[in-house]
C-alpha positions in Angstrom: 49.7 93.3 152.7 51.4 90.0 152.5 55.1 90.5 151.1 57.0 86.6 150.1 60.5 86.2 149.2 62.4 83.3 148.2 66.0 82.2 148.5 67.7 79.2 148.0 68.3 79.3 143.6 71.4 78.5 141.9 73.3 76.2 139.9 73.4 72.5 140.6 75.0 70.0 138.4 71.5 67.4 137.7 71.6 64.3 140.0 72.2 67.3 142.9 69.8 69.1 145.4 68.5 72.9 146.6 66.4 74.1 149.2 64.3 77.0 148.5 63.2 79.3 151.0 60.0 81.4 150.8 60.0 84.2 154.0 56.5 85.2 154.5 55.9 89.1 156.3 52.5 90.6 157.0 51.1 93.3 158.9 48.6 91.2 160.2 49.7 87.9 161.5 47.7 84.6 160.3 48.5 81.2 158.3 48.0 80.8 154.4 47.4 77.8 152.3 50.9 77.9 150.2 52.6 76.7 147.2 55.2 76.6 144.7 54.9 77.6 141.0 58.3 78.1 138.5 58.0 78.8 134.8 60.7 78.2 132.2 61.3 80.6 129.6 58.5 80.6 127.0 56.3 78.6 128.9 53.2 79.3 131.4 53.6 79.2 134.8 53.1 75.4 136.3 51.8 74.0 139.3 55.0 72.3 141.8 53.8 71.6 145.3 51.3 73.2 147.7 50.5 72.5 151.3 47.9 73.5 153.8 47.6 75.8 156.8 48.3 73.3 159.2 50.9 71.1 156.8 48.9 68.1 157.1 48.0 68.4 153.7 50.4 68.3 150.7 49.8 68.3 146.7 52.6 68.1 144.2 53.0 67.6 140.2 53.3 64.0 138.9 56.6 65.5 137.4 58.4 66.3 140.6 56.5 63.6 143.0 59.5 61.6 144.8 61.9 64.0 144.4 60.4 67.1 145.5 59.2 68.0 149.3 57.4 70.7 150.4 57.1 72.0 154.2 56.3 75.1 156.9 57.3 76.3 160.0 54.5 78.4 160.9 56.1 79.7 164.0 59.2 80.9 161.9 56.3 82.0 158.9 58.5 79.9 156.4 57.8 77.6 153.4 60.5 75.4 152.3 60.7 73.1 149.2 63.8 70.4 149.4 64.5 69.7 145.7 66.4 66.0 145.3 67.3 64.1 142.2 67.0 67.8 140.2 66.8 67.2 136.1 67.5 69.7 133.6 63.7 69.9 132.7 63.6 71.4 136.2 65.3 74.6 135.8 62.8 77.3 135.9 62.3 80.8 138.0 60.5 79.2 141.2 57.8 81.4 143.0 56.3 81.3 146.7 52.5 81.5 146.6 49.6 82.0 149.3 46.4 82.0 149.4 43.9 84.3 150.7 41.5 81.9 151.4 40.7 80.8 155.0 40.7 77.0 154.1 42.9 74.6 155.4 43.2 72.6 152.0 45.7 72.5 149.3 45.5 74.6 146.1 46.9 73.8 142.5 45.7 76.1 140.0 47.5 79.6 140.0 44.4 81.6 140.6 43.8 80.2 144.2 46.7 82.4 145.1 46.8 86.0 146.0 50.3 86.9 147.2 53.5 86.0 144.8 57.2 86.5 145.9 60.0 87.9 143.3 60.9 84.0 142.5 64.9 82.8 142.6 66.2 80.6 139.5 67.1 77.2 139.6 69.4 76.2 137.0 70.1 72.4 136.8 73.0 71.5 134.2 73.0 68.2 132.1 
């Protein structure tokens, strides 16, 4: 069983940056495609940035490209995303995703993931 927990939310004034964390534990060791999700009250759950098993490969939405950046440290089995530039249209619970499947490609949609963390809010003020 694959357990994901983020850290990093808060409240940032907009024009200002956060870091998420997402701290990935498993009783058997091995690498995941991963991604970030967040959903804003009343709306589905969107798409943010993804990355592969290896980190070559990244993915993000048009509405965060350039501001948002997503990374790993697969010795340390953490996912980060650096937020930068954050807009009020940003504040959302953000979840930690990964993927099951034994691909070293990125994944968008939210049923290529198998594993969800708690999420952390991000609250950006106008």
């Amino acid at each position: 069983q694959v357990q994901l927990v983020e850290s990093g939310g808060g409240l940032v004034q907009a024009g200002g940056s956060l870091r998420l964390s997402c701290a990935r534990s498993e009783r058997i060791l091995r690498t995941y495609p991963m991604g970030w999700f967040r959903q804003a009250p009343g709306k589905e759950r969107e798409f943010v940035a993804a990355i592969s098993i290896g980190g070559i490969s990244t993915s993000y939405a048009d509405s965060v490209k350039g501001r948002f950046t997503i990374s790993r440290d697969n010795a340390k089995n953490m996912v980060y995303l650096q937020m930068n530039s954050l807009k009020p249209w940003d504040t959302a619970v953000y979840y930690c995703a990964a993927s099951a499947r034994i691909a070293d490609m990125v994944f968008t949609t939210t049923s290529a993931y198998d594993y969800w963390g708690q999420g952390t809010q991000v609250t950006v003020s106008s």
